[in-house]
OpenMM code with the backbone's topology and positions (N, CA, C; nanometers):
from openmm import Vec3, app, unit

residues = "UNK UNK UNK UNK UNK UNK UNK UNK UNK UNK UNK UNK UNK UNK UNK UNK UNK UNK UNK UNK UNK UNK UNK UNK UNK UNK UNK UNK UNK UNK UNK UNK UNK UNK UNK UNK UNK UNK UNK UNK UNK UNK UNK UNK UNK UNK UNK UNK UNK UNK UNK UNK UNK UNK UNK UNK UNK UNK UNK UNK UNK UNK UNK UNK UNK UNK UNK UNK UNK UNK UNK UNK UNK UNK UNK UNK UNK UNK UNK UNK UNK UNK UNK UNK UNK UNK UNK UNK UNK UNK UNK UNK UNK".split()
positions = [
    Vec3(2.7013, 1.4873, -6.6629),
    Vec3(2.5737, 1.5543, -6.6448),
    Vec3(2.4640, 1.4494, -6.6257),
    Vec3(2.3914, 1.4539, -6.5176),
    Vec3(2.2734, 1.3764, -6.5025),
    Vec3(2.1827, 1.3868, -6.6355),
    Vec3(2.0965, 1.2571, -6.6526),
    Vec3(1.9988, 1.2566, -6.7328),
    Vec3(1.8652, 1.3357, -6.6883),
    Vec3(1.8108, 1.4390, -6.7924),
    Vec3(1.6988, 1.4922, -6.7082),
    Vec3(1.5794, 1.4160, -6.6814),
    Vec3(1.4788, 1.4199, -6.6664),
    Vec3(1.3633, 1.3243, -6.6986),
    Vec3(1.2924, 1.2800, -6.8617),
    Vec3(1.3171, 1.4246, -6.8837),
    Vec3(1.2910, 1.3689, -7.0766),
    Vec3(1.3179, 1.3261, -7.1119),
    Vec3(1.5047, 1.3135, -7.0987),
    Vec3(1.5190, 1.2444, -7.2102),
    Vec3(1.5611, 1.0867, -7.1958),
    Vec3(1.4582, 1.0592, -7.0768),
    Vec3(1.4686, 0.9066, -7.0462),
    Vec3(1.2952, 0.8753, -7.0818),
    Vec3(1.3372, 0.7579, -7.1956),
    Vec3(1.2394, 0.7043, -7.2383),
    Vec3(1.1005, 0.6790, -7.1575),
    Vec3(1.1417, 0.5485, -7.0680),
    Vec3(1.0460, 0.4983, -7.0188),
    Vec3(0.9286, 0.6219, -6.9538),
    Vec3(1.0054, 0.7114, -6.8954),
    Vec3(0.9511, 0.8318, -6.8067),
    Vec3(0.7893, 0.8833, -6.9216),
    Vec3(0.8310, 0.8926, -7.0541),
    Vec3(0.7300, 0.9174, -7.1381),
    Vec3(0.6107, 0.8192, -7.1733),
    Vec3(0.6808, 0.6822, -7.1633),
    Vec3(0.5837, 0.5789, -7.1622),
    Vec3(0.5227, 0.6078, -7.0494),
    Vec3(0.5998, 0.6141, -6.9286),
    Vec3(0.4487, 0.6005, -6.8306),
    Vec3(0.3786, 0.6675, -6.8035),
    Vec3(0.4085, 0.8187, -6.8566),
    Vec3(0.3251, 0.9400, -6.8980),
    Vec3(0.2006, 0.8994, -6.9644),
    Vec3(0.2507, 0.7931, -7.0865),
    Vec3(0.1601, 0.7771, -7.1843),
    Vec3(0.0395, 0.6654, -7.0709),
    Vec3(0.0843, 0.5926, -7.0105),
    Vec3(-0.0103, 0.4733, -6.9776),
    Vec3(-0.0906, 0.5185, -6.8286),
    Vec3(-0.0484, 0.6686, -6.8031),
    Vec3(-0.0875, 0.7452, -6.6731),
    Vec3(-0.2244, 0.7732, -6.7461),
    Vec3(-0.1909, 0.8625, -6.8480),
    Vec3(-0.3176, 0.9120, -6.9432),
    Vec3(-0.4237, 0.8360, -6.9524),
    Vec3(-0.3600, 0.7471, -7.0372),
    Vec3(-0.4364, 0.6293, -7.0405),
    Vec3(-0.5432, 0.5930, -6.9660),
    Vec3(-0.4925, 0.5804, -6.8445),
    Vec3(-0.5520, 0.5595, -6.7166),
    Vec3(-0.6599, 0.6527, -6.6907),
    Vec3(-0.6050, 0.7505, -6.7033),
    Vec3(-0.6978, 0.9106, -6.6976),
    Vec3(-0.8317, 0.8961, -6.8125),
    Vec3(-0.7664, 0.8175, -6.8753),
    Vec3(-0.9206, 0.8216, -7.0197),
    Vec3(-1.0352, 0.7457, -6.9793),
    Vec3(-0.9664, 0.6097, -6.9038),
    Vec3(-1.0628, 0.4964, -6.8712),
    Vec3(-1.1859, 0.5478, -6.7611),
    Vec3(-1.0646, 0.6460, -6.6516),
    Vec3(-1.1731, 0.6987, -6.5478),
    Vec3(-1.2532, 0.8292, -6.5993),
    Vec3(-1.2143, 0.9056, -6.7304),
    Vec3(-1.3013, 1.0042, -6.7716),
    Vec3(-1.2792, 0.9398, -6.9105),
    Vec3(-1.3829, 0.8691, -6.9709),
    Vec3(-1.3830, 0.8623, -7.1363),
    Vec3(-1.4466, 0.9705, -7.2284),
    Vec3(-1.3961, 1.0118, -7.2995),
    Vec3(-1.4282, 1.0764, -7.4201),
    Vec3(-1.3503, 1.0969, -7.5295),
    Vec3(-1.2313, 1.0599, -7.5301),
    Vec3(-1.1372, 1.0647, -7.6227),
    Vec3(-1.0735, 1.1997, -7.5978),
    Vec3(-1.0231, 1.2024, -7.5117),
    Vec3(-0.9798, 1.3530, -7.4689),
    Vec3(-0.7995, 1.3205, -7.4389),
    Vec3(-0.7867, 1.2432, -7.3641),
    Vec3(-0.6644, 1.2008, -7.3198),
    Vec3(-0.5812, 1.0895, -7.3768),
    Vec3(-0.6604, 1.0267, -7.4544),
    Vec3(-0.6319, 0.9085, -7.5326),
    Vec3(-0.5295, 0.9613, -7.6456),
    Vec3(-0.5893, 1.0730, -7.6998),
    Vec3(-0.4797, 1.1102, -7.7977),
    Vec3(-0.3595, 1.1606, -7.7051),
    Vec3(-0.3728, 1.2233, -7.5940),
    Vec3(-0.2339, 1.2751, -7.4978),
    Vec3(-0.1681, 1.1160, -7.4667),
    Vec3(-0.2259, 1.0419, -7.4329),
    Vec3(-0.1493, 0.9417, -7.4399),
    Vec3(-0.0767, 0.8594, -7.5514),
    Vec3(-0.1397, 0.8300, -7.6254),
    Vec3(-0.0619, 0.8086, -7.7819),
    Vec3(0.0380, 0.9087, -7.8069),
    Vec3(0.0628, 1.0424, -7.7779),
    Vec3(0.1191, 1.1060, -7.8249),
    Vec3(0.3033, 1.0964, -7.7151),
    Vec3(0.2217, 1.0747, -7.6263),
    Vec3(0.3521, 1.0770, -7.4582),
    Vec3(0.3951, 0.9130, -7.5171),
    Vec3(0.3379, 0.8242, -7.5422),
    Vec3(0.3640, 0.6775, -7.6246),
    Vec3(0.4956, 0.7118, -7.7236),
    Vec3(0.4768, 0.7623, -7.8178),
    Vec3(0.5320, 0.7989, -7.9449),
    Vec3(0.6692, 0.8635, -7.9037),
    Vec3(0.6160, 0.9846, -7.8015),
    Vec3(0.7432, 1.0645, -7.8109),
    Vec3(0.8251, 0.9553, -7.7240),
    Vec3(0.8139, 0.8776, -7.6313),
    Vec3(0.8541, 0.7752, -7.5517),
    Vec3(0.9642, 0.7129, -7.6383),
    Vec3(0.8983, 0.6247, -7.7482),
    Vec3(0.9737, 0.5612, -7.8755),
    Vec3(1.0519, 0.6511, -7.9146),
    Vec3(1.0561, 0.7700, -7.9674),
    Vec3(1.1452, 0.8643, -8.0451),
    Vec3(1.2628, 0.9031, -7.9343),
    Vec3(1.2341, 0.9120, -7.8013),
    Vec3(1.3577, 0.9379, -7.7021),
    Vec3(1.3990, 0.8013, -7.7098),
    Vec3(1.3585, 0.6764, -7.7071),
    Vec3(1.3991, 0.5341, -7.6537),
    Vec3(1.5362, 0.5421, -7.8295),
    Vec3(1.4829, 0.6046, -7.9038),
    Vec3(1.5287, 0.5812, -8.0527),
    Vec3(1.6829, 0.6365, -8.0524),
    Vec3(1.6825, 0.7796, -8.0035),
    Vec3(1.8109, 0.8387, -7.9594),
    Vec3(1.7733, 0.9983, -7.9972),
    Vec3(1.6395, 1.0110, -7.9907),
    Vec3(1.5765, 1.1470, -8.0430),
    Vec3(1.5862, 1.2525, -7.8968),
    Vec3(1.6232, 1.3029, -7.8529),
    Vec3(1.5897, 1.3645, -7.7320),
    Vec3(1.6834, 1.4910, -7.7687),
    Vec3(1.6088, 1.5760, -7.8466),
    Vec3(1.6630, 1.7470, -7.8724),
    Vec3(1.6600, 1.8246, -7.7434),
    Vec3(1.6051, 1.8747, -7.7170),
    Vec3(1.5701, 1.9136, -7.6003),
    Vec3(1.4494, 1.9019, -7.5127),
    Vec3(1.4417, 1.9595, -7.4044),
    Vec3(1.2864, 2.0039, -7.4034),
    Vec3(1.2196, 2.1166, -7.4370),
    Vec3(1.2361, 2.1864, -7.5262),
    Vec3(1.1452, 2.2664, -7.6055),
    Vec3(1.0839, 2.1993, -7.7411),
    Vec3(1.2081, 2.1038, -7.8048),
    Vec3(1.1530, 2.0135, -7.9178),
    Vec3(1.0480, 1.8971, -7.8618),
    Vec3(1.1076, 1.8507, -7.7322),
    Vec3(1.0185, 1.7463, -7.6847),
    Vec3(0.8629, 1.7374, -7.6557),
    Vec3(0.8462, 1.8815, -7.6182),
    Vec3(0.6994, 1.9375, -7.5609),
    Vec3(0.6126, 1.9755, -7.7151),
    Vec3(0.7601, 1.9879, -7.8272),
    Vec3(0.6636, 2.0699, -7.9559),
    Vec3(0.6228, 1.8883, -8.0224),
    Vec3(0.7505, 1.7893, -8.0216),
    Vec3(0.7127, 1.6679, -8.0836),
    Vec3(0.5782, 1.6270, -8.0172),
    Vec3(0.5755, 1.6370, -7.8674),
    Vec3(0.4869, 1.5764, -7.8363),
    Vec3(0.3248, 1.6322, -7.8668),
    Vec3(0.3265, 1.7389, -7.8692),
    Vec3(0.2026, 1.8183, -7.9226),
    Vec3(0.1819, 1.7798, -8.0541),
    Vec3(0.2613, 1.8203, -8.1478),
    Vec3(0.2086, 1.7531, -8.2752),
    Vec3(0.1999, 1.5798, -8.2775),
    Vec3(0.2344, 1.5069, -8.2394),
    Vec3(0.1972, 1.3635, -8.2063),
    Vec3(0.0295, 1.3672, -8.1869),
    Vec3(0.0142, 1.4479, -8.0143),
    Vec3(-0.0957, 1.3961, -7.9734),
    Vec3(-0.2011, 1.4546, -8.0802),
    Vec3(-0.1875, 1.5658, -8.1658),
    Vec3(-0.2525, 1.6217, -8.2094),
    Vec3(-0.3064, 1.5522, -8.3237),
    Vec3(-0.2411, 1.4934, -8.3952),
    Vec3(-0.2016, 1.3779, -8.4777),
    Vec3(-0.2844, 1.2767, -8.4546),
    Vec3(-0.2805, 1.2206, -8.3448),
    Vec3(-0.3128, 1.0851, -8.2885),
    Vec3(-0.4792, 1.1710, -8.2644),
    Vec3(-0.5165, 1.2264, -8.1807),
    Vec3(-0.6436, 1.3196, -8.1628),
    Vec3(-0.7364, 1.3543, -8.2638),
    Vec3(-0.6828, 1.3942, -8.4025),
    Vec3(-0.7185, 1.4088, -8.5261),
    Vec3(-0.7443, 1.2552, -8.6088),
    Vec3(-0.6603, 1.1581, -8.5840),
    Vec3(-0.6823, 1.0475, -8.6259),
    Vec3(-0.7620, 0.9714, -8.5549),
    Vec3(-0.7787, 0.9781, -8.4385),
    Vec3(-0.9205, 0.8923, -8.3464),
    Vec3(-1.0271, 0.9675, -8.3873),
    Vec3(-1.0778, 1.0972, -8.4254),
    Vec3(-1.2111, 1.1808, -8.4478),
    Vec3(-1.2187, 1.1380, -8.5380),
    Vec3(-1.1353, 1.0997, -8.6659),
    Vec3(-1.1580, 1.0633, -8.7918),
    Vec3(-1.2280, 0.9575, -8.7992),
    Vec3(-1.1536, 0.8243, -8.7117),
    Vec3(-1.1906, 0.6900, -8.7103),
    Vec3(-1.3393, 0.6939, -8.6243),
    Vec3(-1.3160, 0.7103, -8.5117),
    Vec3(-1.4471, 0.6441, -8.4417),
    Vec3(-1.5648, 0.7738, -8.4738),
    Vec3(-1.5572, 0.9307, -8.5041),
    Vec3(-1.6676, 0.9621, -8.5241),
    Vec3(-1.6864, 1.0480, -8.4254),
    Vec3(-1.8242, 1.1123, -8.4767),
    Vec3(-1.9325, 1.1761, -8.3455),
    Vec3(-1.9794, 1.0831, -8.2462),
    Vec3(-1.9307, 1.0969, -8.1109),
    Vec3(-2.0399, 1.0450, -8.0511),
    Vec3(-2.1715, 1.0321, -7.9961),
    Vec3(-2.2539, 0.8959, -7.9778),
    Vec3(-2.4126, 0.9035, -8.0224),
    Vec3(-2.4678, 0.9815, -7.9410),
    Vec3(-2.4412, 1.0639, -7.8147),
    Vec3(-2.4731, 1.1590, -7.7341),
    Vec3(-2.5139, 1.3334, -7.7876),
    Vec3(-2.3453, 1.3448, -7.9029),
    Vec3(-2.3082, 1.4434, -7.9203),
    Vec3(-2.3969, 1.5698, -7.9862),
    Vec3(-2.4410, 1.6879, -7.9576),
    Vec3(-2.5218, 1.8002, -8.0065),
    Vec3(-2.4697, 1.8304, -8.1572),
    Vec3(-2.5499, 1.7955, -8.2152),
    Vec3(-2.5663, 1.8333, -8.4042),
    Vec3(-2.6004, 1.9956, -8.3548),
    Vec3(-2.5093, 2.0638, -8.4734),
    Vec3(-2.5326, 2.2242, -8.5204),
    Vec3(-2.5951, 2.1979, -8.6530),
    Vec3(-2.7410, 2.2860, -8.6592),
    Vec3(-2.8067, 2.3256, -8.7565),
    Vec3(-2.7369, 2.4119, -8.8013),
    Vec3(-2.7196, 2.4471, -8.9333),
    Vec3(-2.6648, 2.5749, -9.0242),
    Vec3(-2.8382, 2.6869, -9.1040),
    Vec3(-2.9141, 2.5870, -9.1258),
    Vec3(-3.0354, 2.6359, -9.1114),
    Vec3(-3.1443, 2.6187, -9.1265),
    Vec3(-3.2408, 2.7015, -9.0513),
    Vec3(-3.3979, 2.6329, -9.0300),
    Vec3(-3.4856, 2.6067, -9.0832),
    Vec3(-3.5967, 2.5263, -9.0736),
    Vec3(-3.6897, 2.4561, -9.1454),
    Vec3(-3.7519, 2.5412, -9.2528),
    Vec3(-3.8066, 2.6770, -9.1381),
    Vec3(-3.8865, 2.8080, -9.1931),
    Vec3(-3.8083, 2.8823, -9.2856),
    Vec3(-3.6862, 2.8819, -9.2524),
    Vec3(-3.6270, 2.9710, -9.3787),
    Vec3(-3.6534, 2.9352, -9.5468),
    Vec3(-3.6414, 3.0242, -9.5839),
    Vec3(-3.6743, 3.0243, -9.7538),
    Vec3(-3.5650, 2.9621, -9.8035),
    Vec3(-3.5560, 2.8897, -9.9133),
    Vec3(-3.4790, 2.8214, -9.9774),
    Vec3(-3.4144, 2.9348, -10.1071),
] * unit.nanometer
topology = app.Topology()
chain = topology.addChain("A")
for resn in residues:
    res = topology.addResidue(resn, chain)
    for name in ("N", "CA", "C"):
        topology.addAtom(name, app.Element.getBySymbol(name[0]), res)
């Protein structure tokens, strides 16, 4: 049986360093975690992990999600970003 594309490693790395790519020409931290995450699952197929592709698409979601949750943590709001008031000056205390 041929190998499909998943469950050949590199194919995920360059997923991951495509993204990548994708972040540099749109930055916001949007793709950065999709790439860390296509990175990771990369390593876990290179490892001998390759369940299927229904596990592959779920590893890789919780990865990037992971990785996505851990960059908001680290770097923050950015200095652009719209603050939500909860409430106003005039209101009564």
């Amino acid at each position: 049986m041929p190998d499909q594309i998943w469950t050949i490693w590199w194919a995920w790395v360059v997923l991951g360093f495509a993204l990548g790519v994708l972040e540099i020409l749109a930055p916001g931290y949007i793709f950065l975690g999709f790439a860390i995450g296509a990175a990771l699952t990369g390593v876990l197929v290179g490892l001998g992990l390759a369940p299927g592709l229904p596990a592959l698409i779920l590893i890789f979601a919780v990865l990037s999600l992971v990785a996505w949750l851990g960059l908001r943590a680290s770097l923050g709001k950015r200095a652009g970003q719209v603050k939500t008031w909860d409430r106003d000056i005039n209101d009564n205390p």
